[in-house]
N, C-alpha and C positions, 0 to 999 in steps of 0.2 A: 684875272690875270695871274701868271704863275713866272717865278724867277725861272732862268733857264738853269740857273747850280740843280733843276728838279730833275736834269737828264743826267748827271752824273751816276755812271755805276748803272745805268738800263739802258738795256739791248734796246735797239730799231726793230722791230716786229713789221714794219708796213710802213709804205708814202702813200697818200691821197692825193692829189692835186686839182684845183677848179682852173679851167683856160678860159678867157673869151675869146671868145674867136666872131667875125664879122667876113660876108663874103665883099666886102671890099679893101682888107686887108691880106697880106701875103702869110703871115704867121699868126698862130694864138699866141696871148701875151698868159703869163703865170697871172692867177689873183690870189688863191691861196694855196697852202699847201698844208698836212696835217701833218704829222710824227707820230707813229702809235709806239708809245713806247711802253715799255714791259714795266708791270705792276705800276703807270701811269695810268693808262689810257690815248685817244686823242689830243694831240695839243696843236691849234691851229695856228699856222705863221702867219700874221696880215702886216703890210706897211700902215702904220699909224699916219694921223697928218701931222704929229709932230717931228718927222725924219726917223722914226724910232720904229724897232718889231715889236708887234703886239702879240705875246705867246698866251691862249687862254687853251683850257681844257673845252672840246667842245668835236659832236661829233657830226663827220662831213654831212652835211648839205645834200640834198636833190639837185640835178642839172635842171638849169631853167630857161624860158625861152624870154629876149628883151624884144620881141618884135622887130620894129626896122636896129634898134641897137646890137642886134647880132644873138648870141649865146652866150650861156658860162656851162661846159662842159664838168662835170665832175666823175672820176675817175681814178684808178691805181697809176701809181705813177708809171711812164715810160719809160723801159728800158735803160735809155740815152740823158735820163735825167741825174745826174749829179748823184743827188743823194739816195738813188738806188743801189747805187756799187754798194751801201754801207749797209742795208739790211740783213738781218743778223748777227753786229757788230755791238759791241758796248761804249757808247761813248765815256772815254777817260776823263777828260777834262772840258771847260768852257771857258774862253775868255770874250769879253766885251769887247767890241768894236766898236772907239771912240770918232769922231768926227772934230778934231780939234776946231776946226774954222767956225763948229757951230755951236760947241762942248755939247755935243750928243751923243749916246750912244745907237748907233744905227744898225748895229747890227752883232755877228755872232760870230765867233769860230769854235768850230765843235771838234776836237781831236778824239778818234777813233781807232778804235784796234789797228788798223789796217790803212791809214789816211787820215787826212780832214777836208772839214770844207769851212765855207765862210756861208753866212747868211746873210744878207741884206738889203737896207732900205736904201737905195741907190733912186731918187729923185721920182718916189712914191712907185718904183718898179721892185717887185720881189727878185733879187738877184743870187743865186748858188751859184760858187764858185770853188775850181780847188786852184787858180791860177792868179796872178799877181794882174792889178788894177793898172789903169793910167798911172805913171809917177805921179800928178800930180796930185792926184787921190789917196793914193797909197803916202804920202809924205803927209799929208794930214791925218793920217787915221795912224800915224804911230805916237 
């Protein structure tokens, strides 16, 4: 495991992303996602079971097949994913995102040259975001 203060001051070089995907589902869901970041390496985002992001240095995975459980796809991230607009960017700052209702931290906001975003553990779902939560979510995480 690695603190996330380790993205301060290093450019986004690359997103990796693993989907499952199931053909009796309408969308792939996110399972992970990597950050290559400069003089890093890979650092893999996973939902922990404790509501919490698990950031470890570790590099992407093969795409595997679950039989009747569908696929996990692994690949460069999509265009239309979030944290692509920022590759090439130096992340400036990190702050923690608490979850007051559970004292957790669940997640991340990453402010970038150009933007930010949030990362997180939203009910063991990998969530990027650069747009404001349900109130009643967002009143807990201040």
């Amino acid at each position: 495991m690695i603190s996330a203060d380790e993205f301060v001051s290093r450019s986004l070089l690359q997103v990796t992303v693993s989907w499952h995907t199931h053909p009796s589902d309408d969308q792939a869901s996110l399972v992970h996602m990597w950050l290559h970041m400069s003089d890093l390496g890979p650092v893999r985002v996973h939902t922990a079971p404790d509501a919490s992001l698990e950031l470890t240095l570790d590099q992407p995975h093969d795409s595997y097949d679950m039989d009747e459980y569908g696929q996990v796809i692994v690949g460069p991230a999509p265009v239309d994913l979030l944290m692509s607009r920022f590759i090439g960017q130096s992340i400036r700052a990190v702050h923690s995102i608490i979850d007051h209702r559970i004292e957790t931290e669940i997640g991340l906001r990453l402010k970038l040259d150009h933007g930010e975003a949030r990362i997180l553990n939203l009910g063991d779902e990998l969530v990027i975001t650069d747009t404001a939560l349900p109130d009643a979510l967002e009143a807990a995480l201040r």
